[in-house]
C-alpha positions as CSV (number, residue, x, y, z in Angstrom):
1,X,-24.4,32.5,34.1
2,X,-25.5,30.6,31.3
3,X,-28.1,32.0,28.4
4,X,-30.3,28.8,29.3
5,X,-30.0,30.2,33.1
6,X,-31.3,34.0,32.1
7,X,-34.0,32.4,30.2
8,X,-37.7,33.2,31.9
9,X,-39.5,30.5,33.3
10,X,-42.0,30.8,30.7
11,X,-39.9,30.1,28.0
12,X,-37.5,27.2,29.9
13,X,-41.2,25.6,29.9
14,X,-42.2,25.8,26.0
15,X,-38.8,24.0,25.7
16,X,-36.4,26.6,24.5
17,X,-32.7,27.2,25.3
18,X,-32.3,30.8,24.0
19,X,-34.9,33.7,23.7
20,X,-36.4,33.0,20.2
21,X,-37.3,36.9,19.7
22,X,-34.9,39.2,22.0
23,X,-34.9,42.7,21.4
24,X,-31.6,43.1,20.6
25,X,-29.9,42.1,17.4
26,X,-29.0,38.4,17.3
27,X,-26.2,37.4,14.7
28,X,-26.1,34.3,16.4
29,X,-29.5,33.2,15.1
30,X,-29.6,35.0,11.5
31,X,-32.2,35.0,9.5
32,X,-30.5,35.0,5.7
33,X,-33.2,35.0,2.7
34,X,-31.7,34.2,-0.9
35,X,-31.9,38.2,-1.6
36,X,-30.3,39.0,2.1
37,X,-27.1,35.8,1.6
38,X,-26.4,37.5,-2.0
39,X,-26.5,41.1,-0.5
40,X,-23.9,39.8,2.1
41,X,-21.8,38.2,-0.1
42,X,-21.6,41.2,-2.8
43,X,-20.5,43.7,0.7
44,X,-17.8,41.6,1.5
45,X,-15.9,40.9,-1.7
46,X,-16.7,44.7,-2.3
47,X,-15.1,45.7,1.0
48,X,-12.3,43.2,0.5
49,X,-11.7,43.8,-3.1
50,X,-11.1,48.0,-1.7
51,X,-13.4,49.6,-3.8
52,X,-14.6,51.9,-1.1
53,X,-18.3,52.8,0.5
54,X,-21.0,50.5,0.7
55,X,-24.4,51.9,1.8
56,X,-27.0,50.3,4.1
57,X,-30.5,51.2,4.4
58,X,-33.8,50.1,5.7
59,X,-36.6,51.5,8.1
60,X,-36.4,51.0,11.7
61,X,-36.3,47.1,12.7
62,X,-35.8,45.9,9.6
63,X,-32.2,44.4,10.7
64,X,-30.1,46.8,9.8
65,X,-27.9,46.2,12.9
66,X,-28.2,42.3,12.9
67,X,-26.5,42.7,9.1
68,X,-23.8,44.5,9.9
69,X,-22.7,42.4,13.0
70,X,-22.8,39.4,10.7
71,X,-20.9,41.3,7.9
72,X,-18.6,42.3,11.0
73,X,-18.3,38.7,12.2
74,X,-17.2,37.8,8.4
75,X,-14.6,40.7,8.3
76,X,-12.6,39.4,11.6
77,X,-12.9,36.0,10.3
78,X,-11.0,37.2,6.9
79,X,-8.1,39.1,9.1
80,X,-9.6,42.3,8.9
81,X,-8.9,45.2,10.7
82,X,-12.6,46.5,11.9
83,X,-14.0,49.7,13.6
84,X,-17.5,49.7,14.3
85,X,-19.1,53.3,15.4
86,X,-22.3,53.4,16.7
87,X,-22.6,56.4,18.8
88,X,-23.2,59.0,15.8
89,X,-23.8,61.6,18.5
90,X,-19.6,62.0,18.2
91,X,-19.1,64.5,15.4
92,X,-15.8,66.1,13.3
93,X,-12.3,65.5,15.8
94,X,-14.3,63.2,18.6
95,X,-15.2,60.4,15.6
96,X,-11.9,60.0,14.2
97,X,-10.6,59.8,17.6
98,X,-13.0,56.8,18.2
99,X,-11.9,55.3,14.8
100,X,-8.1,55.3,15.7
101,X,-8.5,54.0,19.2
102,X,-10.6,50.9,17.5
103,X,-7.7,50.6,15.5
104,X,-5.4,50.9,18.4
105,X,-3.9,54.1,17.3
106,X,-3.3,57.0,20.2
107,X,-4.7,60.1,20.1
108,X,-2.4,62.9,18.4
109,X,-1.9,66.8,19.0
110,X,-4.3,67.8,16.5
111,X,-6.7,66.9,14.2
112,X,-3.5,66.7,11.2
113,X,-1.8,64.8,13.6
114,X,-4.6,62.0,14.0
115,X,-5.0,62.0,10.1
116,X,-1.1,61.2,9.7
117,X,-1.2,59.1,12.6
118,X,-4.0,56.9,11.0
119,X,-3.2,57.4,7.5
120,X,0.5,55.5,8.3
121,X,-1.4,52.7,10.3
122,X,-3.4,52.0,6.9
123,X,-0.7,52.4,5.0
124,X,1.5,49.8,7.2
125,X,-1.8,47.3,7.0
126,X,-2.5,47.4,3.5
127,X,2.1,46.3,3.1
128,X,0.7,43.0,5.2
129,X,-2.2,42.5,3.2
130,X,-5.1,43.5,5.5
131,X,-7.7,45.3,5.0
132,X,-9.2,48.1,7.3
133,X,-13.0,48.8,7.6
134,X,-14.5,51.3,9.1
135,X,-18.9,50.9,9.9
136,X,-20.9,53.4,10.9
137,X,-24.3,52.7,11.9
138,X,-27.0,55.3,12.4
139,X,-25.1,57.4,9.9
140,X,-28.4,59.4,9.7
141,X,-27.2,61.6,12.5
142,X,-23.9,62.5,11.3
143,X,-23.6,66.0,10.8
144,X,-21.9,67.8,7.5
145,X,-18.9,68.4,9.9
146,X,-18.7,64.2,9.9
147,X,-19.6,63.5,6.7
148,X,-16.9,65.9,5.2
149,X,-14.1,63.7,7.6
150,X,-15.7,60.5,5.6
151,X,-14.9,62.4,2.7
152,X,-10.9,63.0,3.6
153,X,-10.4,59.5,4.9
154,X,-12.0,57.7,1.4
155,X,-9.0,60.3,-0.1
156,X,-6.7,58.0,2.0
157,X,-5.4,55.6,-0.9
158,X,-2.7,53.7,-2.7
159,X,-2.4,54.4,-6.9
160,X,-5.1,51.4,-7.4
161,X,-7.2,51.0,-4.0
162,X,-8.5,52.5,-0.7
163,X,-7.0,52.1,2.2
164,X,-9.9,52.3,4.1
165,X,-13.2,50.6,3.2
166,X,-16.3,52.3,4.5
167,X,-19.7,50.9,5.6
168,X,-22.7,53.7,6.5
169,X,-25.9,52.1,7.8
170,X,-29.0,54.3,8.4
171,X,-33.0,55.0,8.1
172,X,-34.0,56.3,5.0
173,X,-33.4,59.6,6.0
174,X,-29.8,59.2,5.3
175,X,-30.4,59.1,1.4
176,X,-32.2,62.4,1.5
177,X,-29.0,64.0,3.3
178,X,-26.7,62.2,0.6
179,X,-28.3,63.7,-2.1
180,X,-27.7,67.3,-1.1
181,X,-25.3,69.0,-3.6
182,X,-22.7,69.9,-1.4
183,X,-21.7,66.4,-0.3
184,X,-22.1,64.7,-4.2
185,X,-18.2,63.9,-3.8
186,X,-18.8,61.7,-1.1
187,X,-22.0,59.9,-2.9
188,X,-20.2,59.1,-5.8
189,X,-18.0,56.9,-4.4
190,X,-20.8,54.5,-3.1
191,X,-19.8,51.2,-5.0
192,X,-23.1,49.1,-3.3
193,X,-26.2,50.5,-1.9
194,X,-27.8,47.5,-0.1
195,X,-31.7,48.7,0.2
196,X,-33.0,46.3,3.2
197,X,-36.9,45.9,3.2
198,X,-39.9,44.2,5.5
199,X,-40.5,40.5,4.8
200,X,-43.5,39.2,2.3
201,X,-45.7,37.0,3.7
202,X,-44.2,33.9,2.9
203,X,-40.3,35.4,4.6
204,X,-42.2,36.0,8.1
205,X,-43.7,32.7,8.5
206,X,-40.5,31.0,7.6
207,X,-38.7,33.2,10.1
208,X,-41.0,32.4,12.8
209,X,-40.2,28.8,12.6
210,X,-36.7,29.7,12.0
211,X,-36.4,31.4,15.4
212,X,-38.3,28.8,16.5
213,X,-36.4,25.9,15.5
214,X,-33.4,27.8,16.4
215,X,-34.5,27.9,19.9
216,X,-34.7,24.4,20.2
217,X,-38.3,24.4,20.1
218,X,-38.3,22.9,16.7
219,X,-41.7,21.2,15.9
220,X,-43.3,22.3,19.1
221,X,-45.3,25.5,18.6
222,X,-46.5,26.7,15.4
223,X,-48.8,29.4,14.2
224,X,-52.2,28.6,13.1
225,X,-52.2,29.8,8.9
226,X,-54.5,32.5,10.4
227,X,-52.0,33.6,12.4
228,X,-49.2,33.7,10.4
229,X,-51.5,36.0,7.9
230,X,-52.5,37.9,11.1
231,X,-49.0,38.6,12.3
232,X,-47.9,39.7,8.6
233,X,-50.5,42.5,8.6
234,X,-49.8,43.6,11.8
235,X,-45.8,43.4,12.1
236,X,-45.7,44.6,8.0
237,X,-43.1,42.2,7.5
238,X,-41.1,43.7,10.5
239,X,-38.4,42.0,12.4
240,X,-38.4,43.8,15.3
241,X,-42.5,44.1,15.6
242,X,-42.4,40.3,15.0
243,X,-40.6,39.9,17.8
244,X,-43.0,42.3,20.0
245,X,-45.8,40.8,19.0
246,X,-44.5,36.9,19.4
247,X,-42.8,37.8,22.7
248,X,-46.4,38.4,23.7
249,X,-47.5,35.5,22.1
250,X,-45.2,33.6,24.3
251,X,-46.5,34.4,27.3
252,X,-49.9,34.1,26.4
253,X,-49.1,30.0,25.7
254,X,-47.0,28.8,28.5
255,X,-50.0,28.7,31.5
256,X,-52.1,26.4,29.0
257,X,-49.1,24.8,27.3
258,X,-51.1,25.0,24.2
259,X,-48.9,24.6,21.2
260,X,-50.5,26.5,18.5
261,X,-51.0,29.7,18.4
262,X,-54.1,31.4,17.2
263,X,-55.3,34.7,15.6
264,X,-56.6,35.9,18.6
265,X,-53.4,35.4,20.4
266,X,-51.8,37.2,18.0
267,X,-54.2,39.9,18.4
268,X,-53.8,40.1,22.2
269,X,-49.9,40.2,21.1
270,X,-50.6,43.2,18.9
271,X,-52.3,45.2,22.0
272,X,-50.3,44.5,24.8
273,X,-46.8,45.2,22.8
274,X,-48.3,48.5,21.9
275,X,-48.1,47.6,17.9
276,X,-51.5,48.4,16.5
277,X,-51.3,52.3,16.7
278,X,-48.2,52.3,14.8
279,X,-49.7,51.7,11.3
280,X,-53.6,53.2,12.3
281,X,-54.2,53.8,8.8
282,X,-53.8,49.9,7.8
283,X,-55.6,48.3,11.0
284,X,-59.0,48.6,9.4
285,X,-57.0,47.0,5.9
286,X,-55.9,44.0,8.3
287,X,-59.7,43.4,10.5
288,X,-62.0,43.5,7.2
289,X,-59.0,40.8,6.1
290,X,-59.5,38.7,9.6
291,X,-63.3,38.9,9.1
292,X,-63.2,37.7,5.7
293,X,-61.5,35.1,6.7
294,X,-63.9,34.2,8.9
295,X,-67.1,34.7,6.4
296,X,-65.0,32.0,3.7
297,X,-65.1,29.4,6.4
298,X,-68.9,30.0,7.4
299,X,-69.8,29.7,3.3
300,X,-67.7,26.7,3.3
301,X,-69.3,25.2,5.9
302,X,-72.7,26.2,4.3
303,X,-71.7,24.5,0.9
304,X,-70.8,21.2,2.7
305,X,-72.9,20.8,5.5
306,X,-69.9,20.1,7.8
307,X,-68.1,22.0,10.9
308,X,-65.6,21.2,13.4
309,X,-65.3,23.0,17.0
310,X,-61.9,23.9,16.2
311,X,-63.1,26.1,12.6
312,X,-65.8,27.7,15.0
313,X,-63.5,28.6,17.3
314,X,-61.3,30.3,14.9
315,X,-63.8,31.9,12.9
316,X,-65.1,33.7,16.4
317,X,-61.8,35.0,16.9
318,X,-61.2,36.5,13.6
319,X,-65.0,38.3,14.1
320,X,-63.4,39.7,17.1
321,X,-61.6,41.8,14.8
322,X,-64.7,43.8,14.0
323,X,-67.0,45.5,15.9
324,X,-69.8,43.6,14.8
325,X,-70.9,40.4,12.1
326,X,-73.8,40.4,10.1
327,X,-77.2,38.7,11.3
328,X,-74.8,37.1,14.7
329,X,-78.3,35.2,15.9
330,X,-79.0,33.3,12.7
331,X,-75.1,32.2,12.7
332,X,-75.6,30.8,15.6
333,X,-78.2,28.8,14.7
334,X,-76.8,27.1,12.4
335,X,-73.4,26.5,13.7
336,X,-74.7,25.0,16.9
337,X,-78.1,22.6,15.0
338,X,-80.0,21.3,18.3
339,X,-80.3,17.6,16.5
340,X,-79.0,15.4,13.8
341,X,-82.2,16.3,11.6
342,X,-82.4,19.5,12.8
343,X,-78.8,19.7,11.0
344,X,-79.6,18.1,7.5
345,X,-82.5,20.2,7.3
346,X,-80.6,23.5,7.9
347,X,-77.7,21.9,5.3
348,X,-80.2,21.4,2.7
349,X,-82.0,24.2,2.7
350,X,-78.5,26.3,2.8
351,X,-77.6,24.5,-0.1
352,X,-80.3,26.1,-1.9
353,X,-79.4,29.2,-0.6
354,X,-76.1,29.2,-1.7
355,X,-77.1,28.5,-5.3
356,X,-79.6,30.6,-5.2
357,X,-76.9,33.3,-4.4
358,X,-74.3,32.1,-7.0
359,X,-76.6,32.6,-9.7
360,X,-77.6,36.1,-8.5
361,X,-74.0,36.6,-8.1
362,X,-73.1,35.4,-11.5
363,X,-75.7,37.6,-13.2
364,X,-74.3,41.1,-11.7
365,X,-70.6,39.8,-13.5
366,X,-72.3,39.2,-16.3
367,X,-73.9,43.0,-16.5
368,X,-70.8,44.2,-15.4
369,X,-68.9,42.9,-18.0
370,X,-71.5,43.7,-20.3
371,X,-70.5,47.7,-19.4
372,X,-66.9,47.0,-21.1
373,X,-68.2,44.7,-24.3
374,X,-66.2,41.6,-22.3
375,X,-68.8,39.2,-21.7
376,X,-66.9,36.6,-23.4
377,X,-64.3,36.6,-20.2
378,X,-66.9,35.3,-18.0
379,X,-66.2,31.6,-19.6
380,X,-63.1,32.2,-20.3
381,X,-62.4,33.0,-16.9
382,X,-64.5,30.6,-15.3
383,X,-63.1,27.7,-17.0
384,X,-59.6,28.7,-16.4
385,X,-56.8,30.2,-18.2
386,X,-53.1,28.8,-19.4
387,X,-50.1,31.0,-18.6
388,X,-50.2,31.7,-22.7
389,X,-53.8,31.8,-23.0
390,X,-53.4,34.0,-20.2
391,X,-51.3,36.8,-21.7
392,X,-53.0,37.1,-24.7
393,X,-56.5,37.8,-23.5
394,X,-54.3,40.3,-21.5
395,X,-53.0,42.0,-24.4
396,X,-56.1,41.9,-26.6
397,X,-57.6,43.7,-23.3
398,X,-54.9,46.2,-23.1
399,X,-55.6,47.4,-26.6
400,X,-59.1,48.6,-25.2
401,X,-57.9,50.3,-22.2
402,X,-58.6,47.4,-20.0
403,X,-57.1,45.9,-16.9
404,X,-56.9,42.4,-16.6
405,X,-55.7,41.1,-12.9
406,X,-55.2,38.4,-10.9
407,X,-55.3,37.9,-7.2
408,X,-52.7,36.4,-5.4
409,X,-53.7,33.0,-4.0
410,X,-55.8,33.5,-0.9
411,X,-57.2,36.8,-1.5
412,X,-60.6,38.1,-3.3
413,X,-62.7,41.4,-3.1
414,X,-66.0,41.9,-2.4
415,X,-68.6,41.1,-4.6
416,X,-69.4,43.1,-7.4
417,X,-71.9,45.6,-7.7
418,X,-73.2,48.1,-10.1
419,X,-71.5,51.0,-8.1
420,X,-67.8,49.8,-8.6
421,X,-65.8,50.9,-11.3
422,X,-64.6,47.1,-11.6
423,X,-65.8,43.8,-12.6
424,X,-64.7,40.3,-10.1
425,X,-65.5,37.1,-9.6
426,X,-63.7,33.8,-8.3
427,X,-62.7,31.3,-11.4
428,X,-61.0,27.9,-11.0
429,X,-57.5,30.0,-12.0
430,X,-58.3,31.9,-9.0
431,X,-60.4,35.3,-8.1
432,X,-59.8,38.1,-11.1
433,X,-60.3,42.1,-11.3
434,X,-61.4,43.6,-14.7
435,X,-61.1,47.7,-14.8
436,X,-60.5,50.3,-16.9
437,X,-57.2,52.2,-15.1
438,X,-55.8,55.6,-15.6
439,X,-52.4,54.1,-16.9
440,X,-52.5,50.9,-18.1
441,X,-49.8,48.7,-16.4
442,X,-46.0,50.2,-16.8
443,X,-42.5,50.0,-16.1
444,X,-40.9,52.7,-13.8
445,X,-37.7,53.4,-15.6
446,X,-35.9,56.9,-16.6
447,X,-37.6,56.9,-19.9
448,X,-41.1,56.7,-18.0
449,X,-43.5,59.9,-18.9
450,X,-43.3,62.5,-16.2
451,X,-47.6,62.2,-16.2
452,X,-47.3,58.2,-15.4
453,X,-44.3,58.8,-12.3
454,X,-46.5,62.0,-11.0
455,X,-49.3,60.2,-10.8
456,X,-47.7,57.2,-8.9
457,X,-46.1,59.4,-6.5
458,X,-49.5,60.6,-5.8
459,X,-50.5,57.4,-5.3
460,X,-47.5,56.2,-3.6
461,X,-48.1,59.6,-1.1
462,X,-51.5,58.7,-0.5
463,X,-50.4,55.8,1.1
464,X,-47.9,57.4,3.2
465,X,-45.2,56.0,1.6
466,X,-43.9,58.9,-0.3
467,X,-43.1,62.6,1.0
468,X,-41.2,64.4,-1.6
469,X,-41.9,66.4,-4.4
470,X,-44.8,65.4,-6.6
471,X,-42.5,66.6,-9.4
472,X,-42.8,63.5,-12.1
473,X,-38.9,63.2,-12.2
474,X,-37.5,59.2,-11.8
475,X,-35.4,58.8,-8.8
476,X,-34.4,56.6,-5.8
477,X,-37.3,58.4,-3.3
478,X,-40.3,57.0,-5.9
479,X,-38.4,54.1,-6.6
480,X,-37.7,53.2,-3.4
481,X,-41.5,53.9,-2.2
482,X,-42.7,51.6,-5.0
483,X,-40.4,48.6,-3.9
484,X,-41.8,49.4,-0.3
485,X,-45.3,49.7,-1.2
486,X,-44.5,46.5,-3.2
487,X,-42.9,44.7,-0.5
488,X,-45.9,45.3,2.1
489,X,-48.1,43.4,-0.4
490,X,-46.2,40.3,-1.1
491,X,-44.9,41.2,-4.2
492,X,-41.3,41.3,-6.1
493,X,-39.5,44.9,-5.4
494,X,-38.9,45.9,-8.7
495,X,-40.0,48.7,-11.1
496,X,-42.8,46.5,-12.6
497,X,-46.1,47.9,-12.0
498,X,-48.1,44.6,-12.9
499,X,-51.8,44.8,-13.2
500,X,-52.7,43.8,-9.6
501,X,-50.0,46.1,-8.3
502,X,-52.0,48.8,-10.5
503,X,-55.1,47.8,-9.1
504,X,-54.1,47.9,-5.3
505,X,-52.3,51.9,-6.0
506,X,-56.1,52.6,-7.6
507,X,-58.2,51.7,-5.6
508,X,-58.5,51.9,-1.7
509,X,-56.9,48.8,0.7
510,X,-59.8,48.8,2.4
511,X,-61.6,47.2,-0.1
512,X,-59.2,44.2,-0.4
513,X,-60.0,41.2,1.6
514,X,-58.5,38.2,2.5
C-alpha cells in the first residue's frame, strides 16, 4: 500500500501526499539549516577521513535520530560499511555480537574470538578501501561494561588510521557520564562533538512551511504571524513538539477547510497534544506574550481609528490566553461603535487619550533616566541611533556601570515605572532597556573570573537550565546551558553575553512581552 493510501482522510483533504509531521524520524523530508548542512558535512569527511569518534548531542526531539539516518544514508552512498545500534539495553558480549552480525560476521566461541573475528573483517575492508562505521544511538544508557568495549574497538587500528569509525548519539546525560575520570581514554579520542539545539524563531517558521511544502501542500495553509510566535513559545523550538502540536492543528482545519491557522488553534494544539505542562514554568512567559500581542493591536487601532473583523478576531483569541483583560466592557464598546458618528467620536476622543498618555508616559522615562544622570538618551534614543553611533553611547555608558540594550524586533516591556530597577521606552530604532547590572556584559571564556561564571550558573539554574555545581569553573555543562538558554530566546549560541542576553538572565521572563 502506498504512503498516499495510509494517509488519514483529514489530511488526503488539505491536499497532502505524505504526513507533514509524523512522529517518527523522517530523513526523507530533512530539515537542513546552514549550521545543521555544515555539521553534516564536517561528520562525514571526519568519519571518512578515519579519525575516529564523533559525538552527537541534543535534548529529546531535537532530531537527533533524523541526523543520524541522513548521515547513515550518506555513509552507504559512499560504500561504506555501516552498523547502526539502537537498542542500548544490549551491554559488554551481547553489543559486539550485534555489531558483527550488522557487519555480517558470525558469532565466535568467546568474547576474544568475536574481537579477532571482527578485527580481521576491518582489517580486510580497510585493503579494499572501505570504511567501517559503527553508530550508536541512545548511547546514554550504555553501561561502563559497554563503553569500556568502545574503548578496545577505537584500539582496533592501522599505523596512521582507525579501522573503525564510531558515532555515539545521546541526551545530555551522556556528557556527564563522559566526563567521569575513569573513562577519559575514551573522551579523548572524540575528534567532533556536534551539540544539536531547538530552533530560533525564525528556523520553526521556515520548517513549518518546509514540511508543508514538502507535503505537497505548498502555498495552501500557512500560520497566521501569531501563530508562528505562538507555536515557538510553546514547542521551544522543538521538532518533535512541533509536530504534536501541528498534528493537532491539522485536524482542527480540515472540517472548515480554512487555510490559515490561527493562535487559538495553535493553542487548542498545545492542550490536546498534552504540551503545555511540559515547560509549566514558561506558560505564564508565553500568555502575558499572546496578550500583549493583543493590547498592541487594540492601541493601534486606537491611534488610527481603524479595525478589521479579522484583527478583532485575533486579538480575542490571544486574550484567551489570560484569565482575564483589563476594563473587557469598555473594549467592547469601542470595537463594535453602534454608528458611523458614533465611531468618529469615540476615534477622536481616543486620540486624545492616547496623547494624553504618551506624554505621561514620556515623563516617567524622563525621571527614570534622571536617577542614572542619562537624560540625554531620551533624544538620542528617540530620534534613532546608527550602528556607530550606537556603540559608542554604549561604551561611554559602560564606563558608568550602565547597561544599554536593545530589543529584538517585535518585542517590548512594560512600561516603566518608578519601582523597576530599569529605564524603557519604544524609539524609531526600536524599544530599548537602560539598567545598571551586576556584571556588565562579558564573554564566557576560560579566562572569565570565577565570580562572573558563578553568578551565571546561578542564573542559568534559576532557569532550570543548569544542575551542576555552582562552583565558578568554565566548562561544557555552563557553556552548554548558556547556548541553550540562548537558543530558547532567538539568539546566536555562542559565549557572548550581549546586553539583552544580560538583561533577560537579570531579570524575570515574565516581565518580557511580546
Amino acid at each position: 500500500m502506498t504512503e498516499q493510501g495510509l494517509l488519514p482522510n483529514h489530511l488526503r483533504a488539505l491536499g497532502f501526499n505524505r504526513n507533514p509531521f509524523p512522529q517518527t524520524p523522517d530523513a526523507d523530508c530533512y530539515f537542513r539549516t546552514e549550521q545543521i548542512a555544515q555539521y553534516s558535512l564536517e561528520a562525514f569527511h571526519c568519519l571518512k577521513a578515519g579519525k575516529g569518534f564523533v559525538l552527537l548531542t541534543g535534548e529529546v526531539g531535537t532530531g537527533k535520530s533524523t541526523f543520524l539516518r541522513c548521515l547513515m544514508d550518506e555513509l552507504h552512498t559512499a560504500d561504506c560499511a555501516v552498523s547502526f545500534v539502537f537498542n542500548t539495553f544490549l551491554q559488554g558480549r551481547n553489543l559486539l555480537l550485534a555489531l558483527n552480525r550488522d557487519f555480517g560476521i558470525e558469532a565466535g566461541a568467546d568474547f576474544a574470538e568475536d574481537i579477532e573475528l571482527l578485527n580481521q573483517y576491518l582489517i580486510e575492508q580497510y585493503a579494499q578501501g572501505r570504511c567501517c562505521v559503527l553508530v550508536i544511538d541512545d548511547a546514554q544508557n550504555l553501561d561502563k561494561e559497554s563503553l569500556e568495549l568502545l574503548r578496545l574497538l577505537s584500539n582496533l587500528e592501522t599505523r596512521q588510521n582507525k579501522l573503525l569509525q564510531i558515532v555515539l548519539s545521546g541526551q545530555p546525560e551522556l556528557l556527564d557520564i563522559l566526563e567521569k575520570k575513569e573513562i577519559r581514554q575514551l573522551t579523548s579520542r572524540i575528534m567532533q562533538h556536534i551539540q544539536l539545539w531547538p530552533f530560533d524563531r525564525s528556523e520553526c517558521a521556515r520548517y513549518v512551511n518546509f514540511r508543508i511544502s514538502k507535503a505537497g501542500a505548498d502555498g495552501r495553509i500557512s500560520l497566521s504571524p501569531w501563530a508562528n510566535l505562538a507555536l515557538h513559545w510553546y514547542s521551544k523550538g522543538n521538532p518533535r513538539r512541533i509536530h504534536t502540536i501541528m498534528d493537532r492543528c491539522l485536524y482542527g482545519i480540515a472540517p472548515d477547510t480554512q487555510q490559515e491557522i490561527s493562535v487559538g488553534l495553535i493553542r487548542a494544539g498545545v492542550r490536546e497534544g498534552g504540551v503545555a505542562h511540559r515547560f509549566p514554568y514558561r506558560t505564564a512567559f508565553a500568555s502575558f506574550a499572546l496578550l500583549s500581542l493583543g493590547i498592541v493591536s487594540f492601541s493601534w487601532w486606537l491611534a488610527t481609528g481603524q479595525s478589521s473583523q479579522a484583527n478583532a478576531n485575533q486579538v480575542a483569541q490571544a486574550s484567551q490566553a489570560t484569565p482575564k483583560l483589563n476594563s473587557p466592557a469598555k473594549a467592547n464598546a469601542v470595537v463594535h461603535p453602534s454608528s458611523s458618528q458614533g465611531s468618529t467620536v469615540e476615534s477622536t476622543d481616543a486620540k486624545v487619550a492616547l496623547a494624553a498618555t504618551v506624554n505621561a508616559e514620556e515623563n516617567k522615562v524622563k525621571l527614570c533616566l534622571k536617577q542614572y544622570a542619562a537624560e540625554f538618551l531620551y533624544a538620542e534614543l528617540n530620534d534613532g541611533l546608527d550602528v556607530v553611533k550606537r556603540q559608542t553611547v554604549m561604551s561611554g555608558l559602560a564606563k558608568r556601570g550602565l547597561a544599554l540594550a536593545f530589543l529584538p524586533a517585535g518585542l517590548r516591556l512594560p512600561e516603566t515605572s518608578a519601582s523597576q530597577n530599569h529605564c524603557t521606552a519604544i524609539g524609531k530604532t526600536g524599544s530599548w532597556v537602560l539598567w545598571k547590572p551586576k556584571y556588565l556584559p562579558f564573554e564566557l571564556t576560560r579566562n572569565t573570573d570565577a565570580a562572573r561564571i558563578e553568578w551565571l550558573q546561578t542564573r542559568l539554574a534559576s532557569n532550570r537550565l543548569y544542575s551542576a555545581d555552582i562552583d565558578g569553573l568554565f566548562g561544557p555543562k555552563t557553556t552548554n546551558a548558556l547556548h541553550q538558554f540562548q537558543r530558547w530566546h532567538g539568539l546566536t549560541a555562542d559565549n557572548l553575553i550581549d546586553p539583552w542576553a544580560l538583561f533577560l538572565l537579570e531579570h524575570d521572563l515574565g516581565n518580557v512581552t511580546s
